[in-house]
C-alpha positions as CSV (number, residue, x, y, z in Angstrom):
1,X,23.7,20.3,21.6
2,X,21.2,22.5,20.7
3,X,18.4,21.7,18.3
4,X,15.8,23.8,16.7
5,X,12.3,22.2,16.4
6,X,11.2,24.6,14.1
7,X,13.6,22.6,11.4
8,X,11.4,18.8,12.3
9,X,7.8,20.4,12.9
10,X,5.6,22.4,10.4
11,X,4.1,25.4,11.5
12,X,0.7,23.7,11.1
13,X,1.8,21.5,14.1
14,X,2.4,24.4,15.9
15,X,-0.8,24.1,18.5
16,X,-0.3,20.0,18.4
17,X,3.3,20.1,19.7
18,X,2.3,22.8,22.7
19,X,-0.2,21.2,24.4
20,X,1.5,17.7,24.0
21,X,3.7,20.1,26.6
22,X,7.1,16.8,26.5
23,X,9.6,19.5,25.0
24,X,8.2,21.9,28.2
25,X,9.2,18.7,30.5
26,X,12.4,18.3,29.2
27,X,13.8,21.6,29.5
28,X,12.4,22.2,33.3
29,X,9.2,24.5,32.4
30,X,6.3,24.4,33.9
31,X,3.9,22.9,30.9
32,X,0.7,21.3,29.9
33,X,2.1,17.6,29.1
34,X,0.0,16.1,31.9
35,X,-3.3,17.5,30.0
36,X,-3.2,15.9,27.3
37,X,-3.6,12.4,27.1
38,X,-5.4,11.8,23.7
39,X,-3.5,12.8,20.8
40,X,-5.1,12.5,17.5
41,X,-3.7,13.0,13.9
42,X,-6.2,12.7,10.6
43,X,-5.6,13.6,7.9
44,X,-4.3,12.5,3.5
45,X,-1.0,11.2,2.6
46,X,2.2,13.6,2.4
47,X,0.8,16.0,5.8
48,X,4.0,14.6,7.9
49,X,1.4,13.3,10.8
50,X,4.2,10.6,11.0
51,X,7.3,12.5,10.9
52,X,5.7,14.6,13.8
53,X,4.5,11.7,15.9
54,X,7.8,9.9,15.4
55,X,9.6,13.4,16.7
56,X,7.0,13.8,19.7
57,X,7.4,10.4,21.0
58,X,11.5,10.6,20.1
59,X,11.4,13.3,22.8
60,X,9.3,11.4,25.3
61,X,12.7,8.7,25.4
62,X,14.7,11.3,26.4
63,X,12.9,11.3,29.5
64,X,14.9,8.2,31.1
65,X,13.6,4.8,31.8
66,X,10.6,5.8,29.2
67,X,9.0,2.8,27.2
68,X,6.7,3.5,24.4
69,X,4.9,1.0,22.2
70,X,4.5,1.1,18.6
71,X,1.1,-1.1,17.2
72,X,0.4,-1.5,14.1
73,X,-2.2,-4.5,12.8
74,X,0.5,-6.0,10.6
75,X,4.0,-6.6,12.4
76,X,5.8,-6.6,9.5
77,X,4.5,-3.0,8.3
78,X,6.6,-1.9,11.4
79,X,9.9,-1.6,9.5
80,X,9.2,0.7,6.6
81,X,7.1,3.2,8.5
82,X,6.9,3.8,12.4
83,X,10.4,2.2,12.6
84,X,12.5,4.1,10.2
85,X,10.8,7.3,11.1
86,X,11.7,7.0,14.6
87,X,15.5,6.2,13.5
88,X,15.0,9.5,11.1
89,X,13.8,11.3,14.1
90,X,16.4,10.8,16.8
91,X,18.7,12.2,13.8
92,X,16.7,15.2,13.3
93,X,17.2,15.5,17.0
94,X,20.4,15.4,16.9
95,X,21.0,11.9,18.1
96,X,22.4,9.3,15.5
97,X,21.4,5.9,16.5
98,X,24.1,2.9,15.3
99,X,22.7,-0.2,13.9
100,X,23.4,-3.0,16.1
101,X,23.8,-1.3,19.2
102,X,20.9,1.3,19.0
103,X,18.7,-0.6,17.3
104,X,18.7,-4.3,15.5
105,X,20.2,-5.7,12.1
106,X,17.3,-8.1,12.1
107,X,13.5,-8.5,12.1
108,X,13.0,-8.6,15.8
109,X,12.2,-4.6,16.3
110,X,13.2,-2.7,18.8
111,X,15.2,0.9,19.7
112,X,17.0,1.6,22.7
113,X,19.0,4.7,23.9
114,X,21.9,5.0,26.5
115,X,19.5,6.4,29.3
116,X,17.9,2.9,29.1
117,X,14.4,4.1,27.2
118,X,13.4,2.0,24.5
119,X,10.5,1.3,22.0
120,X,8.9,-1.8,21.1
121,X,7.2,-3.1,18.7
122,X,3.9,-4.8,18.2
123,X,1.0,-6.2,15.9
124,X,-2.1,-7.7,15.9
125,X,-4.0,-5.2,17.5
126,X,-7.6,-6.3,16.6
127,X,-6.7,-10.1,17.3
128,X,-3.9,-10.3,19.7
129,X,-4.5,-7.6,22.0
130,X,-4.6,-10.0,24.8
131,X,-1.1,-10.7,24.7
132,X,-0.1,-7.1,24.7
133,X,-1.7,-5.8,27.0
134,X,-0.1,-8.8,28.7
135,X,3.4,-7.9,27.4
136,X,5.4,-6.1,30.8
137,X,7.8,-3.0,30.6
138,X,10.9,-3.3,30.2
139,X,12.2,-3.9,33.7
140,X,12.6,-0.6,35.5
141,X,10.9,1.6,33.1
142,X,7.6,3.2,32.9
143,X,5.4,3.1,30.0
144,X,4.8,7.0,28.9
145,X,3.5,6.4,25.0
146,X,1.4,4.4,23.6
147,X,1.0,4.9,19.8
148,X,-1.5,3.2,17.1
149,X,-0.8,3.8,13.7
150,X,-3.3,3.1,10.7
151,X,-6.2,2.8,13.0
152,X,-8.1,2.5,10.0
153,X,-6.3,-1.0,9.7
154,X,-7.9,-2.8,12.7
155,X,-11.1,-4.2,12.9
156,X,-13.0,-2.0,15.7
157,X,-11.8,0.5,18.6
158,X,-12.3,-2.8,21.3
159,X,-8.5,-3.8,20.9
160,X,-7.5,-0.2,21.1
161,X,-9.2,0.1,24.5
162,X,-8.2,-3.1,26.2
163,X,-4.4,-2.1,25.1
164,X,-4.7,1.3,26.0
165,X,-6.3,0.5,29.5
166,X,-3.6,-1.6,30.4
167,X,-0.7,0.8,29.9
168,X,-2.7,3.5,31.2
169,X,-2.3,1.8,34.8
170,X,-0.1,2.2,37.4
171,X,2.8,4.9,38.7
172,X,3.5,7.1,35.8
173,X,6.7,8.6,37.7
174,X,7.5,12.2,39.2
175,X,6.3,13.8,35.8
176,X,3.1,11.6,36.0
177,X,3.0,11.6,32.3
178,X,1.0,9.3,30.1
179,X,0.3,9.8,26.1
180,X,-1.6,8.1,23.5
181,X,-1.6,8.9,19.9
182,X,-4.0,7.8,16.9
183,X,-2.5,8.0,13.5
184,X,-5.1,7.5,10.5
185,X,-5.9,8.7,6.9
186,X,-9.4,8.9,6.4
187,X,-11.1,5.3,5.3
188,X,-13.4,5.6,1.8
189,X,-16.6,4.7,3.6
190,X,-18.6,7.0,5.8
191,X,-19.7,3.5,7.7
192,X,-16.5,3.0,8.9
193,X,-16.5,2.6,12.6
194,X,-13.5,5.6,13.0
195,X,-15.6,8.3,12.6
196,X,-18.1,7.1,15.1
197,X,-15.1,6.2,17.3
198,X,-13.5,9.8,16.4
199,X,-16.6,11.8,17.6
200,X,-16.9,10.1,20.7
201,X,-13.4,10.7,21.5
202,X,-13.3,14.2,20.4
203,X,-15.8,14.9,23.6
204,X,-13.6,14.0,26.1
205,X,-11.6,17.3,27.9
206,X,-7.9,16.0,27.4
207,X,-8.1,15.3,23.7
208,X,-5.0,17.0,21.1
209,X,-6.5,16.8,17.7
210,X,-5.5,17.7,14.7
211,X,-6.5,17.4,10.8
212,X,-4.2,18.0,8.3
213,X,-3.0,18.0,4.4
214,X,0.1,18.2,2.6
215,X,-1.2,21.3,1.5
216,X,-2.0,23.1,5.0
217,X,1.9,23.3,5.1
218,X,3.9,26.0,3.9
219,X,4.5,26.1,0.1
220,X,8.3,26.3,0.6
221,X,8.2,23.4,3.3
222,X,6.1,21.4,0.8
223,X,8.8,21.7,-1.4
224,X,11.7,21.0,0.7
225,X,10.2,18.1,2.6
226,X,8.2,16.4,-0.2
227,X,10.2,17.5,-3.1
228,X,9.4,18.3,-7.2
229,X,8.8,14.7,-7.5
230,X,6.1,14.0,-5.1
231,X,4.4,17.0,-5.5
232,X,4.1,16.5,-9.3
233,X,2.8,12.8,-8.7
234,X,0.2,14.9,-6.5
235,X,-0.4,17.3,-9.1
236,X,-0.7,14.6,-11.7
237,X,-3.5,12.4,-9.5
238,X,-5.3,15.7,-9.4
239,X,-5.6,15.4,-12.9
240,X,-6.3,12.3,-14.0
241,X,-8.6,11.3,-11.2
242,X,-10.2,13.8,-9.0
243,X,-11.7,11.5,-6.7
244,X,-9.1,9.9,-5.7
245,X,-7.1,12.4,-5.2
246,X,-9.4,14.2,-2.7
247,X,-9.4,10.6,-0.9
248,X,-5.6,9.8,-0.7
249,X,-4.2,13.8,-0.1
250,X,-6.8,15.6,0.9
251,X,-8.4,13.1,2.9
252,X,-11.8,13.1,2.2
253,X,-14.0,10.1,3.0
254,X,-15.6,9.6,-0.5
255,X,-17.5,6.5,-1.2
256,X,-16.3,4.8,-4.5
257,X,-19.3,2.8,-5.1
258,X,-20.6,1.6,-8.5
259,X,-18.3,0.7,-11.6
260,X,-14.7,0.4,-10.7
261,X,-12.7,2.0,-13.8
262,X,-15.2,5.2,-14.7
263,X,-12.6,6.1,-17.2
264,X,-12.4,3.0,-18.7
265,X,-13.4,3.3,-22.7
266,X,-13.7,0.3,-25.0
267,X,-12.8,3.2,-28.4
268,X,-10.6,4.5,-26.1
269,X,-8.5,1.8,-24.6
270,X,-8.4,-0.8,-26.9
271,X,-6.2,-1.8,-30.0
272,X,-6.1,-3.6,-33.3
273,X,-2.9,-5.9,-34.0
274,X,-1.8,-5.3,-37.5
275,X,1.6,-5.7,-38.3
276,X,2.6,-2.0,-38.2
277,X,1.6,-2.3,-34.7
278,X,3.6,-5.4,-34.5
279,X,6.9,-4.1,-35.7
280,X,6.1,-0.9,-33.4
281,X,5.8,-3.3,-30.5
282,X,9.3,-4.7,-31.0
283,X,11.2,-1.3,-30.9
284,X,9.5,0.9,-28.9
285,X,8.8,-2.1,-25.9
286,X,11.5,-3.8,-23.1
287,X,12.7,-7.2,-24.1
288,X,10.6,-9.0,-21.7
289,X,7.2,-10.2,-21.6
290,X,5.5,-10.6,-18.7
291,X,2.3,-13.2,-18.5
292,X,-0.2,-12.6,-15.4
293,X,-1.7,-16.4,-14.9
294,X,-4.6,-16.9,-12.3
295,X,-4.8,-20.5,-11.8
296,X,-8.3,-21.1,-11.1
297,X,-8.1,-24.0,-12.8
298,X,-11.4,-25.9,-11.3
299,X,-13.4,-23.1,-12.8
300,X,-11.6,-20.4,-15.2
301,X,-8.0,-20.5,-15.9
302,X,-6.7,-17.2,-17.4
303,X,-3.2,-16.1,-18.4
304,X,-2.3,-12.3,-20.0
305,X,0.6,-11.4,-21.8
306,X,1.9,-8.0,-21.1
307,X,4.4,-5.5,-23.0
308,X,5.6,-2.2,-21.3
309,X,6.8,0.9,-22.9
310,X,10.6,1.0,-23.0
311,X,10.0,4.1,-20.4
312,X,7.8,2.5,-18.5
313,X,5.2,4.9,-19.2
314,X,2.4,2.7,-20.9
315,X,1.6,-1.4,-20.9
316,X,-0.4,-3.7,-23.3
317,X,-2.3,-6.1,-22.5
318,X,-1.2,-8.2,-25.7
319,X,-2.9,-11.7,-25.9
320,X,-5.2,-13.5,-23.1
321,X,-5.2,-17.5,-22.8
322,X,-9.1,-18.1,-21.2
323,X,-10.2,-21.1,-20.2
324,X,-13.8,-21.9,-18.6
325,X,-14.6,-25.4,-17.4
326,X,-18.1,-24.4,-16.7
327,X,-18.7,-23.8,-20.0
328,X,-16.6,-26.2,-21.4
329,X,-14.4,-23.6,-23.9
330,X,-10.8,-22.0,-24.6
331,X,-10.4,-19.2,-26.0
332,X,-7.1,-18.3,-27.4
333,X,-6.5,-14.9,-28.9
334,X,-3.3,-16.1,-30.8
335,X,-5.0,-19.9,-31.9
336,X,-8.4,-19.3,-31.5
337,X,-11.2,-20.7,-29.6
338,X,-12.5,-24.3,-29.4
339,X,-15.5,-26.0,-27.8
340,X,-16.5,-28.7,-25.5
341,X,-12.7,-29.2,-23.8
342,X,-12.1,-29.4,-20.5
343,X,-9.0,-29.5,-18.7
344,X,-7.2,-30.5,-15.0
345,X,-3.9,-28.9,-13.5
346,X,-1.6,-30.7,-16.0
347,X,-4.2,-29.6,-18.9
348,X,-3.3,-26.2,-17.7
349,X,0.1,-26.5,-17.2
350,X,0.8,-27.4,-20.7
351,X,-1.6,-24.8,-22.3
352,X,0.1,-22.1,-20.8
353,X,3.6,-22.9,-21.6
354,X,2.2,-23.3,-25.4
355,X,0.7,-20.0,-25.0
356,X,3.6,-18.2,-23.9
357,X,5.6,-20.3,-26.7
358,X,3.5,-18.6,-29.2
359,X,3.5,-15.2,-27.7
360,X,7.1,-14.8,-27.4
361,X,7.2,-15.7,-31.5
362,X,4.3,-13.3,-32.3
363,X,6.2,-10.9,-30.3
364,X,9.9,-11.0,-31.7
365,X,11.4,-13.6,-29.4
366,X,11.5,-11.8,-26.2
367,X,12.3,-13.0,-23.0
368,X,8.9,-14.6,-20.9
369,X,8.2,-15.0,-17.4
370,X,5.3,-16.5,-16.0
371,X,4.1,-14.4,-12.7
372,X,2.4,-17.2,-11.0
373,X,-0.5,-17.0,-8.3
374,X,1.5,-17.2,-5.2
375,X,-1.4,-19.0,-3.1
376,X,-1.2,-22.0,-5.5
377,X,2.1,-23.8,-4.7
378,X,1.2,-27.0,-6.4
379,X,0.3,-25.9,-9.8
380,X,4.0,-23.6,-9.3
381,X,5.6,-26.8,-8.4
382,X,3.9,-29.0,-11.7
383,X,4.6,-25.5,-13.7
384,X,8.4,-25.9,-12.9
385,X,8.5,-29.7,-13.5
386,X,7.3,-29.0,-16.7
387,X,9.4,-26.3,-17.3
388,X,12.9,-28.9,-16.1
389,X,11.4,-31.8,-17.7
390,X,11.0,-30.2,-21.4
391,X,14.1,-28.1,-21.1
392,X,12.4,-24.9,-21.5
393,X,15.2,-21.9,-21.1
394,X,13.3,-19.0,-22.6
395,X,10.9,-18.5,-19.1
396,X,11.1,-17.7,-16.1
397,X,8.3,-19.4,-13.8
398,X,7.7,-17.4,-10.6
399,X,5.3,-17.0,-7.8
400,X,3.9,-12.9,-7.8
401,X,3.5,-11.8,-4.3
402,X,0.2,-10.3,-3.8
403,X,0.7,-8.2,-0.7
404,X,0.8,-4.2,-0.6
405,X,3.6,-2.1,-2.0
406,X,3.1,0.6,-0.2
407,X,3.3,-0.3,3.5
408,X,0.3,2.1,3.4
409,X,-1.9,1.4,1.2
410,X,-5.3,0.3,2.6
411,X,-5.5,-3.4,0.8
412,X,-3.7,-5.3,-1.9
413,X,-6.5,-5.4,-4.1
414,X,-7.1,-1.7,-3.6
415,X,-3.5,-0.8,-4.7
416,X,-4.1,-2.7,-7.5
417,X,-7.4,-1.2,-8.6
418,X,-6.2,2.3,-7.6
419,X,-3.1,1.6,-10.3
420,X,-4.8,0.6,-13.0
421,X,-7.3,3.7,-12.6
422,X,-4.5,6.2,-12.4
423,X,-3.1,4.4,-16.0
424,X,-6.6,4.8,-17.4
425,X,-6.6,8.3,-16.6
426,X,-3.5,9.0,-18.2
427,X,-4.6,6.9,-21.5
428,X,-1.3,5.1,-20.2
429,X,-2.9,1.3,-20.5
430,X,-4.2,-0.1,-23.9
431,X,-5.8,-4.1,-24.4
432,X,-6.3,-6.1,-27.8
433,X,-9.5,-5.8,-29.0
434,X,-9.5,-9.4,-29.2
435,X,-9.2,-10.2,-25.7
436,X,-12.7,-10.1,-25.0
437,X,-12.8,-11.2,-21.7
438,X,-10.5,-8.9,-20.5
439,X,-12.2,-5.8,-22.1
440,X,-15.2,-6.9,-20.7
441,X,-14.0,-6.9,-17.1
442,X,-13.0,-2.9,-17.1
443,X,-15.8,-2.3,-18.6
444,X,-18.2,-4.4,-16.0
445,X,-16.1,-4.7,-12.5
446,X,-18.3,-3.0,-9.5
447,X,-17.4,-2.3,-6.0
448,X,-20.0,-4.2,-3.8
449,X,-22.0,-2.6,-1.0
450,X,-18.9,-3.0,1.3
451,X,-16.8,-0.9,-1.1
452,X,-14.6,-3.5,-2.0
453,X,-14.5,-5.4,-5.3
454,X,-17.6,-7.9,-6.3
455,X,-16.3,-11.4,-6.2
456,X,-18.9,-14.0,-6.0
457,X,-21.5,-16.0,-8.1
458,X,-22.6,-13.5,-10.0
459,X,-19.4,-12.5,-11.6
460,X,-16.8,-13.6,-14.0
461,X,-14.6,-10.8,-14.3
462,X,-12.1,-10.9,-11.2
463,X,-10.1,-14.1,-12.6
464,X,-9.5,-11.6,-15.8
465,X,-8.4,-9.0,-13.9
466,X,-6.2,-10.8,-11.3
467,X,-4.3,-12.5,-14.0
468,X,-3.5,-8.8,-15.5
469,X,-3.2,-7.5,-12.4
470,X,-0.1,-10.5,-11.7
471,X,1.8,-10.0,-14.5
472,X,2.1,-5.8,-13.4
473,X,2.7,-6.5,-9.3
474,X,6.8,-5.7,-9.9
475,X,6.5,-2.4,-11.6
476,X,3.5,-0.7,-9.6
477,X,5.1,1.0,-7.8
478,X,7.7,2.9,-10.8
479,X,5.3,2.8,-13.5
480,X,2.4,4.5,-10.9
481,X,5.3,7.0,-9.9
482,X,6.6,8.1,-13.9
483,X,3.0,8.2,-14.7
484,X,2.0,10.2,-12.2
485,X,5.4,12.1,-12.5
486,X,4.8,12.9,-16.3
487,X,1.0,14.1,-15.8
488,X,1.7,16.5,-13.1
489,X,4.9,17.9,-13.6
490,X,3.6,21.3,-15.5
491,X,1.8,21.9,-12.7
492,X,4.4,22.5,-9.8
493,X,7.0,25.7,-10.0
């Protein structure tokens, strides 16, 4: 079979793939694979560093006996990205791998060809790199490949090094070939050890590096390998928020730094209820009602009702239940406010179901469901008691899960603030006026010195934000897309 490499590999790769030199092995020339060792790929989202690793290193296990490892910090990450695109690139090579024989139905990774190569799988690189550097070849093979991917993920380059030290050792075969690759978009902060570490690095003599962006590539193979609809939600970042944009695609290290949501205005992005709005709300909105509820119920207590655009192209932060026990008050946008109360778990408990009781009667009856902290498992467990015990059919109660979306993205908490920016842009997110707190919170949530968002004694906002953030975790990942879709799409051809 013969297969053109020109069809996997941009042109921009080009220089990369050459002096990685494994094609020149395979096909008996005399190359440059024993060079270099060091291969390094920076660069934004959507520049195919992956797809072009995954093909390099697919190559390399057509030498026989060949083991390569695959580390990422989180294990689990493993499926959805280094994984599949080695899967994808055995096909581009030709070579269609069957489940179960291959390559496993399960979560125990692995991939293993006919001429007895085979990748495996590991994480906990900044923790557990003991045990893998521990962790033998598969018997009779030689370890050719190392690769890290989202070095920007670990801690510090000292796991890296005690890894890569280990499976540099030893007889590398007649070909006497060894490779490494680092995979990493740029981090926000210009502290970040990676850059130190990248320098360094860069000074050795058998180093491959490369940096790169979707839009180094051919126009046509942007097209055909991204598509209309990812290059619009490109185009679309571009316009509503600059910055990040240049961070995520263009990979640029920019430092976020002071207030969160820049775009953020309360004339802007807040509305009155009146009942026009209210009989606009029931036609123009889906039929379900979703209630973000932070349980921090030893100091604030907050739950937010939601409504999303029948297209899922805008959402309302309708009503806000707030409850403070260090300053003894609930404030109820629906009921009102009342002083001096205080209230314990099954205090909560009750309050909340009453609240969504009333929203779903301002609202036109819809469906509710209560997307619960998922850290909290005894308040969920005294929420669904409740919910049996008084025979309440109208709600679901379930437990939000608060990791990343996008295997990718560089924290859950980032992925969340990075959504609600890109809806602020697109004047695609709109609060009650009368939910105060919640107003407040765009208005006043910082990043702290290290870039990530203030949490500690001198703030109040985050339990007003996480509880709208929980009641929006299902739909970040569409709603981001069809905004982002719907801003951009005038811009491609």
């Amino acid at each position: 079979m013969q297969v053109r490499l020109s069809e996997s590999l941009s042109p921009v790769f080009s220089d990369y793939h050459t002096k990685l030199g494994v094609y020149s092995v395979l096909s008996g020339e005399k190359g440059n694979a024993k060079e270099y060792v060091y291969n390094m790929t920076e660069g934004g989202r959507g520049s195919f560093k992956t797809s072009t690793n995954a093909v390099e290193l697919a190559l390399l296990m057509l030498i026989p006996k060949t083991d390569i490892v695959v580390l990422r910090e989180n294990y689990k990450d493993h499926r959805d990205s280094t994984y599949i695109e080695l899967i994808t690139a055995f096909r581009r090579l030709g070579m269609n791998l069957k489940p179960g024989k291959h390559y496993p139905r399960g979560n125990d990774l692995w991939i293993k060809l006919p001429n007895g190569s085979k990748a495996r799988f590991y994480g906990g690189v900044s923790k557990d790199y003991e045990n893998i550097k521990g962790k033998a070849p598969t018997p009779g093979n030689i370890v050719r490949a190392v690769w890290f991917f989202e070095i920007t993920q670990f801690e510090n380059d000292f796991g890296m090094e005690q890894i890569e030290t280990s499976y540099i050792r030893g007889d590398k075969g007649e070909d006497n070939i060894f490779k490494v690759f680092y995979e990493w978009n740029p981090p926000e902060s210009r502290s970040h050890w990676v850059f130190n570490w990248r320098e360094k690095k860069k000074q050795l003599d058998n180093v491959n590096y490369v940096y790169v962006n979707y839009n180094d590539h051919p126009e046509d193979l942007q097209k055909r390998w991204l598509g209309e609809h990812a290059l619009n939600k490109i185009e679309g970042l571009k316009r509503i928020d600059e910055q990040m944009y240049k961070h995520i695609y263009l990979g640029e290290a920019i430092t976020l730094g002071g207030k969160i949501y820049k775009k953020f205005r309360r004339d802007k992005h807040t509305f009155t209820i009146t009942d026009k709005k209210l009989e606009w709300f029931k036609n123009n909105t889906t039929d379900l009602i979703k209630i973000g509820v932070d349980t921090g119920y030893r100091d604030r207590f907050v739950c937010t009702a939601e409504l999303f655009h029948k297209r899922f192209n805008e959402m309302y932060a309708a009503e806000t239940l707030y409850m403070d026990n260090s300053t003894k008050e609930k404030r109820n946008t629906i009921t009102g406010n009342v002083k001096g109360v205080e209230y314990d778990p099954n205090d909560a408990v009750r309050e909340m179901f009453e609240f969504a009781s009333k929203v779903r009667e301002k609202y036109h009856n819809k469906h509710v469901s209560l997307e619960l902290e998922s850290a909290d498992d005894g308040f969920y467990r005294l929420a669904v008691d409740y919910q049996t015990t008084h025979k309440i059919y109208w709600v679901s109660v379930r437990k939000v899960n608060k990791g990343k979306k996008d295997a990718k993205a560089e924290s859950a908490i980032q992925e969340r603030i990075n959504f609600f920016n890109i809806l602020i842009g697109a004047d695609a997110f709109y609060i009650n006026e009368k939910c105060v707190e919640l107003v407040n919170a765009f208005e006043d949530a910082v990043y702290d010195k290290n870039e990530k968002r203030r949490d500690d004694n001198t703030t109040t906002w985050n339990d007003s934000l996480d509880s709208c953030e929980y009641g929006v975790l299902e739909y970040i990942k569409n709603m981001q897309t069809r905004v982002l879709y719907n801003s951009g799409k005038r811009s491609v051809k």
